[in-house]
C-alpha positions as CSV (number, residue, x, y, z in Angstrom):
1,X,6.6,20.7,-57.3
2,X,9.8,20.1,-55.4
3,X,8.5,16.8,-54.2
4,X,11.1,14.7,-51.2
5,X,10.5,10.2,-52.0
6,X,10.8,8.3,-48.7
7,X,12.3,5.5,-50.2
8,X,12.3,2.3,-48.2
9,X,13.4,-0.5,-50.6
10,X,10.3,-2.0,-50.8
11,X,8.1,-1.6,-54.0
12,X,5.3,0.6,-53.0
13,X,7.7,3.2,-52.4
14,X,9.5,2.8,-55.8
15,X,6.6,2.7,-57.8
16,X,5.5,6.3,-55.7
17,X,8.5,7.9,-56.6
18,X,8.7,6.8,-60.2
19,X,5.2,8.2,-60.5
20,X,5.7,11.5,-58.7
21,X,8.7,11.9,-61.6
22,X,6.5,10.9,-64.3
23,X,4.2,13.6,-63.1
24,X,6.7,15.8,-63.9
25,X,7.8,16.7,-60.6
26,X,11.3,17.6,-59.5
27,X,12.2,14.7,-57.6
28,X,14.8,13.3,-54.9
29,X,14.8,9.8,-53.6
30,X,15.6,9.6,-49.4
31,X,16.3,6.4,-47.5
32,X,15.8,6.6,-43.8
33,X,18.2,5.0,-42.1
34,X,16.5,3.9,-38.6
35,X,18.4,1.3,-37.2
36,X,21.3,1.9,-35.2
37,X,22.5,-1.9,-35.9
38,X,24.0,-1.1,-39.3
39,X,25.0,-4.8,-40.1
40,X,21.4,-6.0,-39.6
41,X,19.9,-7.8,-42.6
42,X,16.7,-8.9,-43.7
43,X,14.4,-11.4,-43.1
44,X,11.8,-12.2,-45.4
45,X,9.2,-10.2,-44.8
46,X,10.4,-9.1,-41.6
47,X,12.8,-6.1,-40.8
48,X,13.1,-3.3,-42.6
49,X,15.7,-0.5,-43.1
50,X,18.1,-2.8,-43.4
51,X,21.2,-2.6,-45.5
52,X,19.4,-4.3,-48.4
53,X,16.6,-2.0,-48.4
54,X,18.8,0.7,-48.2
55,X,20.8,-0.4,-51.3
56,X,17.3,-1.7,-52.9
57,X,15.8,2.2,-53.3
58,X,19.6,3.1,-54.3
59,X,19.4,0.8,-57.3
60,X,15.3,1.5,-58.3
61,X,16.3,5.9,-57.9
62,X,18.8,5.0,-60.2
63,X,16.5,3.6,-63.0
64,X,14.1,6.6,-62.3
65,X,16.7,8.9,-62.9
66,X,16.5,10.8,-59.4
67,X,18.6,11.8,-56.8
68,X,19.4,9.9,-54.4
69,X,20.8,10.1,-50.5
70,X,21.0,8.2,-47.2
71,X,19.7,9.8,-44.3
72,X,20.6,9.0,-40.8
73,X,17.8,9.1,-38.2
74,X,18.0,6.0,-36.3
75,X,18.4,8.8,-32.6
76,X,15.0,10.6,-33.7
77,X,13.8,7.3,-34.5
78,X,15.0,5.1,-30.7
79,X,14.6,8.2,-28.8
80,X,10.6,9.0,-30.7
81,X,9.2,5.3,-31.3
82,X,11.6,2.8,-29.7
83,X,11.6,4.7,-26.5
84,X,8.3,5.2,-26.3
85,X,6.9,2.1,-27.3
86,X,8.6,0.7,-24.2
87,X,7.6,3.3,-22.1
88,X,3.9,2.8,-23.5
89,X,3.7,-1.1,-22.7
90,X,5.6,-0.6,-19.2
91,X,2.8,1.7,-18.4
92,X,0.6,-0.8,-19.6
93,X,-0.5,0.6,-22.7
94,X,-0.5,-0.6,-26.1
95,X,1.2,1.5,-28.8
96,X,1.4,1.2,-32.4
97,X,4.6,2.1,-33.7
98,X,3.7,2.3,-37.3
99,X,1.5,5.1,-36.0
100,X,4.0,6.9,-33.8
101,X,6.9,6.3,-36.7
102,X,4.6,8.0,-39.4
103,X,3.4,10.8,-37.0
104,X,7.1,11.6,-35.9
105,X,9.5,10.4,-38.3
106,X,7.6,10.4,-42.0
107,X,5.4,13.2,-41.6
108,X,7.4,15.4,-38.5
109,X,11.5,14.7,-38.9
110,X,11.5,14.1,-42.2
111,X,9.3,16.6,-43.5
112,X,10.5,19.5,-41.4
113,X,13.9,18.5,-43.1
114,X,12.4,18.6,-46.2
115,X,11.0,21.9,-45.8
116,X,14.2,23.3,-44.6
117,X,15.7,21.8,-47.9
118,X,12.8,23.8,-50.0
119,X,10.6,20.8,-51.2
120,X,7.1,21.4,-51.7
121,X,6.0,17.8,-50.4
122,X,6.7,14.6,-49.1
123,X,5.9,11.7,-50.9
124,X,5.8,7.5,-49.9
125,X,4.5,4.8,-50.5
126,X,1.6,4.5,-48.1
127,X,-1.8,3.0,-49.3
128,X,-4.0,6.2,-48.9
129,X,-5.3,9.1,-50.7
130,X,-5.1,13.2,-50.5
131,X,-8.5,15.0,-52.3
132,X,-9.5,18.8,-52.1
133,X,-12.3,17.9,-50.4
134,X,-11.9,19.7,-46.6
135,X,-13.2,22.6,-44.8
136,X,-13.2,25.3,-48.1
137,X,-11.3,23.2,-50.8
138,X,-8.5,22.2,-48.0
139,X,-6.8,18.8,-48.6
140,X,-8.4,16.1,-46.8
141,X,-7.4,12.5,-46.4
142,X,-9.0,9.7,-47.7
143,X,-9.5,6.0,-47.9
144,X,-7.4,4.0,-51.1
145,X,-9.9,2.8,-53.1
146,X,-7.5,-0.7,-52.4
147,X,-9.4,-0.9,-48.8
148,X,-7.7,-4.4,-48.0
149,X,-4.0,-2.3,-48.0
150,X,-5.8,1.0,-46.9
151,X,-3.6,2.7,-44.7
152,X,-5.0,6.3,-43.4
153,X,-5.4,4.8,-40.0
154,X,-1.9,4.9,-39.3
155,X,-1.4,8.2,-41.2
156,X,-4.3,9.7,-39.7
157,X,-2.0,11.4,-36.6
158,X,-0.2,13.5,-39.6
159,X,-2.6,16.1,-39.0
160,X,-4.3,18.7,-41.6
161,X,-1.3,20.5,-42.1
162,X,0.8,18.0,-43.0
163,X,-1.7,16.2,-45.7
164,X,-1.6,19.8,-47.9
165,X,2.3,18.6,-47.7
166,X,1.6,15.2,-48.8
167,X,2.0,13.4,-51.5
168,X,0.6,9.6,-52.4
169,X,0.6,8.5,-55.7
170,X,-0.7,4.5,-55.2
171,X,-4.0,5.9,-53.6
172,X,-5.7,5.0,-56.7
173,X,-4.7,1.5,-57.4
174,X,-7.3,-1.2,-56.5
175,X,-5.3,-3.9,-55.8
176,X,-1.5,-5.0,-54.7
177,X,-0.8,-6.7,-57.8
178,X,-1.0,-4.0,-60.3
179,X,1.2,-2.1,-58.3
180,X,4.1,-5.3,-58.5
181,X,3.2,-5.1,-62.3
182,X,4.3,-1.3,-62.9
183,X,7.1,-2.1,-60.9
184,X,8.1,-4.8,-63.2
185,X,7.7,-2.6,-66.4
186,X,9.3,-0.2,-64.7
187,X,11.7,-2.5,-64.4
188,X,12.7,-1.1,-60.9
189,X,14.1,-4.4,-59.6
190,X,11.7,-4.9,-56.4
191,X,8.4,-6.2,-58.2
192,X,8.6,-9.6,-56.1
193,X,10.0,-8.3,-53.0
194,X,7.4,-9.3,-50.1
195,X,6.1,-6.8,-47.8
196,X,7.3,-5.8,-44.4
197,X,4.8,-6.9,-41.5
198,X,5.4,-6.9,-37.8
199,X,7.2,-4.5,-35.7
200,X,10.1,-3.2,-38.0
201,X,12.4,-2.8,-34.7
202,X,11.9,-6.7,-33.4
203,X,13.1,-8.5,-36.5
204,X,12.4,-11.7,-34.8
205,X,9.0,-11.1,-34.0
206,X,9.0,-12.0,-30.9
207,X,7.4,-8.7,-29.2
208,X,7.2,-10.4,-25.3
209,X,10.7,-11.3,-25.6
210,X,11.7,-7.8,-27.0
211,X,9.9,-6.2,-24.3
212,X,11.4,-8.4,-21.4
213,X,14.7,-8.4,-22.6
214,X,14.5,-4.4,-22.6
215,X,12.4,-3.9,-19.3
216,X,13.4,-6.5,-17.4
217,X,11.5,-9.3,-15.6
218,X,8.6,-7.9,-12.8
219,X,6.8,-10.6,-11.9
220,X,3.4,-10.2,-10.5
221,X,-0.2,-11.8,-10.6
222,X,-2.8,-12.6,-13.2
223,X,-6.4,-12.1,-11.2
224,X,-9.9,-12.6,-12.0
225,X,-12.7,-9.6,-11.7
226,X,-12.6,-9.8,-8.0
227,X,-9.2,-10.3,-7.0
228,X,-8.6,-13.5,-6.9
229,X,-5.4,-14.7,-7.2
230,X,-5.4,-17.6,-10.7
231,X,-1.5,-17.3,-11.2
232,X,1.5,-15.5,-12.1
233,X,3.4,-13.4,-14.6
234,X,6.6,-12.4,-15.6
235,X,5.7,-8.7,-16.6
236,X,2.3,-7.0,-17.3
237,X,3.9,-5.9,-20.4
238,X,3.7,-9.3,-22.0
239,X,-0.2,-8.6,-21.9
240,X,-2.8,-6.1,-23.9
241,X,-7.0,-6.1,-23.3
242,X,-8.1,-8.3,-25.5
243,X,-5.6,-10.9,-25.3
244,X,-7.0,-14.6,-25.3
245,X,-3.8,-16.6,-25.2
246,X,-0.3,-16.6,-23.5
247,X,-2.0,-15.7,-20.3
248,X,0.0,-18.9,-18.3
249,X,-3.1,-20.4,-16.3
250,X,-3.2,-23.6,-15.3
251,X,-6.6,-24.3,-14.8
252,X,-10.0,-22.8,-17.4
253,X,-12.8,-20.9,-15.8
254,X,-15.6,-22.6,-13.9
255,X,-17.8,-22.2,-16.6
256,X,-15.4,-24.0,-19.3
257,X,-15.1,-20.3,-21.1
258,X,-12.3,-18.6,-22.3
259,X,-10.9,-15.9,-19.9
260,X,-9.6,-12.8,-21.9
261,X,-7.2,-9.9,-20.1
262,X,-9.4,-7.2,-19.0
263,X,-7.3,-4.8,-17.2
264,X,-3.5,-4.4,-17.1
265,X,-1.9,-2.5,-14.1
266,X,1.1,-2.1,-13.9
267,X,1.7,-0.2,-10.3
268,X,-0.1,-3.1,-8.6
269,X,1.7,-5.6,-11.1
270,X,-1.5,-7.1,-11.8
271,X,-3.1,-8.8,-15.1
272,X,-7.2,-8.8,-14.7
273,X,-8.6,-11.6,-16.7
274,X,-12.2,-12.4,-16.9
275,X,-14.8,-13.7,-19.4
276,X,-15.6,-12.0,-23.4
277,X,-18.9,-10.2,-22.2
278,X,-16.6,-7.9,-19.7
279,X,-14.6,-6.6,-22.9
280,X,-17.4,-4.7,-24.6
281,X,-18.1,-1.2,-23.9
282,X,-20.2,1.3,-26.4
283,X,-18.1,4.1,-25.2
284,X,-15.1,5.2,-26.8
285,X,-12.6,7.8,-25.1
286,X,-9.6,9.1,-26.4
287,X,-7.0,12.0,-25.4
288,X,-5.2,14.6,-27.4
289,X,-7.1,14.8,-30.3
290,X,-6.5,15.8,-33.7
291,X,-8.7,17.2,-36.1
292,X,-9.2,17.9,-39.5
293,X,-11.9,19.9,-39.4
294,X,-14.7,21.2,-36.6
295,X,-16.2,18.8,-34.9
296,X,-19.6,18.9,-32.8
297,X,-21.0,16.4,-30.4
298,X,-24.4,14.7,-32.1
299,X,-22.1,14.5,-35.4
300,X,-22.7,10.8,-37.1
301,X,-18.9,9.2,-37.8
302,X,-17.4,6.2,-38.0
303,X,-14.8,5.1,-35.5
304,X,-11.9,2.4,-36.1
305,X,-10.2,1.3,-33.2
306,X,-7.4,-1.1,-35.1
307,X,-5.3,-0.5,-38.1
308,X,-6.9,-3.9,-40.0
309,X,-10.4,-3.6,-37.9
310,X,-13.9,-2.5,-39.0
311,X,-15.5,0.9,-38.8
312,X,-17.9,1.1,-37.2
313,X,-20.7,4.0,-36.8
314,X,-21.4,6.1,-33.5
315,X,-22.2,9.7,-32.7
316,X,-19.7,12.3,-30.7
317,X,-20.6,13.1,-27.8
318,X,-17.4,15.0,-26.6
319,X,-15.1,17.2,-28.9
320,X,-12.5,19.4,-27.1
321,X,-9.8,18.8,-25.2
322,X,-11.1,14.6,-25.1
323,X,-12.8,13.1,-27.8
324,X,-16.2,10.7,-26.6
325,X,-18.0,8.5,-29.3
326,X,-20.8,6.5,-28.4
327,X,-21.0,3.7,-30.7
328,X,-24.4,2.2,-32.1
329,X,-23.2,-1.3,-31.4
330,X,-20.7,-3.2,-28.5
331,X,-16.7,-3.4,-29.2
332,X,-14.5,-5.6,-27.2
333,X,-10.8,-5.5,-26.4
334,X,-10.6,-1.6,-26.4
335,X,-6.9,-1.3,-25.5
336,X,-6.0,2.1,-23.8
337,X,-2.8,3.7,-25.6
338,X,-4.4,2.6,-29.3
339,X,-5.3,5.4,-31.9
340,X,-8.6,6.2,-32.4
341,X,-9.5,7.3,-36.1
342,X,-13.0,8.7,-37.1
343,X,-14.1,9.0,-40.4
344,X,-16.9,10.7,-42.5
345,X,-17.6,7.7,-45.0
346,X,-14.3,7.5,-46.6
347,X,-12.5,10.7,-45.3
348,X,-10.3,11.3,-42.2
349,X,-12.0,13.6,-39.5
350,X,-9.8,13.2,-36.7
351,X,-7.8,10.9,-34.7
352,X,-6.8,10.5,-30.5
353,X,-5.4,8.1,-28.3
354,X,-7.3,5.7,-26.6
355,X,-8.0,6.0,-23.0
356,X,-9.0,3.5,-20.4
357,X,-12.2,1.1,-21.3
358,X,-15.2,3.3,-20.1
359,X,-18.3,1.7,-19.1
């Protein structure tokens, strides 16, 4: 095949596109570029896209003996995960931009480029794995058998159509370190190079910071269950259900016990906070869904609410234009604007967007 390598510096993403050429397909090595700071470096293991990175994949296309090119998408990139991450938390939701960046950067901008270009696929780095096992033979997506790094949660909003298109060759290793060691016989000159975490865009990490900076200070109250007033806040987006700390009281609950955020509202500027046992629901409800193939209510799944979380196994009771899944056990800190993923033992089924902690 005519196969397009998302190259970000890093070595997952070397090692993919070396192996995609050793499979014998024709290949070309792309570098997003996504920020619109072009001077910004790197930091450890935080940042990514920089200048380094871009000038890393340059230097490991070079030994593969690809092609290789820069390509400039830091507007589709501001205006599609940037943009909306803010708008997300100022509506006092909680977005992951990992998922919004592969859903419409990786697998939307990038490969709708690629297909006007006349590859076949797209192929990255990501921990994950494409089988023929779908509806008739289809491509489905699957589980890497290195769980710990697994990462068809965050690819799950790609959508059917776009796994037949996909391409990802570290599916099948079982850990991290073999990976580092192909890069190093490769000789591809990124085998030590640490991993990316946090939020690519806030290099600093500091996400409440980020968020006030960019939205501004609206300062409002932090209540308990039934409205009573326990203190203040400088911005409801500085909060997410679920969160224990950072909340700025004074004084602990009557009962000694920790107080978690419940509820975030941003048009009455108000935080709820309120003890552990309020967090847990057994009712799961998600908008827009996407499926890989038909889904019924009564159908036994497994639904993961976080990108590192656990599985965990419930029945549909809703699929059409919302998905429902009633789950066989309490969850706590369901955080509306989170992507729901359900699986059928180690395959992708589906995925939607959280919705508001049902009861």
């Amino acid at each position: 095949m005519k196969v397009l390598a998302a190259m970000s510096g890093g070595v997952d993403s070397a090692v993919a596109a070396a192996r995609a050429h050793e499979a014998g397909h024709d290949v070309v090595g792309v570098h997003m570029a996504l920020s619109k700071n072009r001077a910004e470096n790197r930091t450890g293991s935080r940042g990514c896209c920089t200048v380094e990175d871009a000038a890393d994949a340059r230097r490991a296309a070079e030994r593969i003996g690809i092609p290789f090119y820069v390509w400039d998408l830091s507007d589709d990139f501001h205006d599609l995960v940037v943009s909306d991450f803010l708008a997300e938390y100022a509506a006092g939701r909680t977005p992951n931009p990992c998922v919004r960046c592969n859903e419409h950067i990786k697998f939307a901008t990038l490969m709708e480029r690629a297909r006007a270009l006349g590859f076949d696929a797209v192929c990255t780095g990501h921990y994950a794995d494409v089988r023929a096992e779908g509806p008739d033979g289809a491509p489905s997506l699957h589980r890497a058998r290195n769980l710990p790094k697994d990462q068809s949660y965050v690819l799950a909003v790609m959508g059917p159509e776009a796994v037949s298109r996909a391409v990802f060759p570290l599916g099948a290793f079982e850990d991290k370190e073999a990976v580092r060691a192909e890069a190093r016989e490769r000789r591809l000159g990124v085998s030590t190079k640490p991993d990316s975490y946090d939020i690519c865009f806030i290099a600093d990490g500091d996400t409440r910071g980020f968020l006030e900076r960019s939205l501004g200070e609206a300062p409002g109250e932090v209540v308990d269950a039934d409205g009573t007033v326990l203190g203040t806040h400088r911005g409801t987006f500085g909060f997410t259900v679920g969160q224990r700390k950072g909340l700025g009281l004074d004084r602990p609950a009557a009962d000694g016990a920790p107080r978690y955020v419940l509820d975030v509202k941003p048009e009455t500027r108000q935080v709820v906070v309120g003890a552990a046992e309020l967090l847990s629901t057994t009712l799961l409800e998600a908008s827009a869904p996407i499926p890989f193939e038909p889904l019924a209510p009564g159908r036994e799944v497994s639904a993961q609410i976080r990108a590192h979380g656990e599985a965990l196994p419930g029945i549909i009771e809703r699929a059409d234009d919302m998905l429902s899944v009633r789950l066989s056990s309490p969850v706590r800190g369901v955080a509306p604007g989170q992507t729901l993923v359900l699986y059928d033992g180690d395959r992708v089924i589906a995925s939607a967007t959280l919705e508001r902690r049902a009861a």
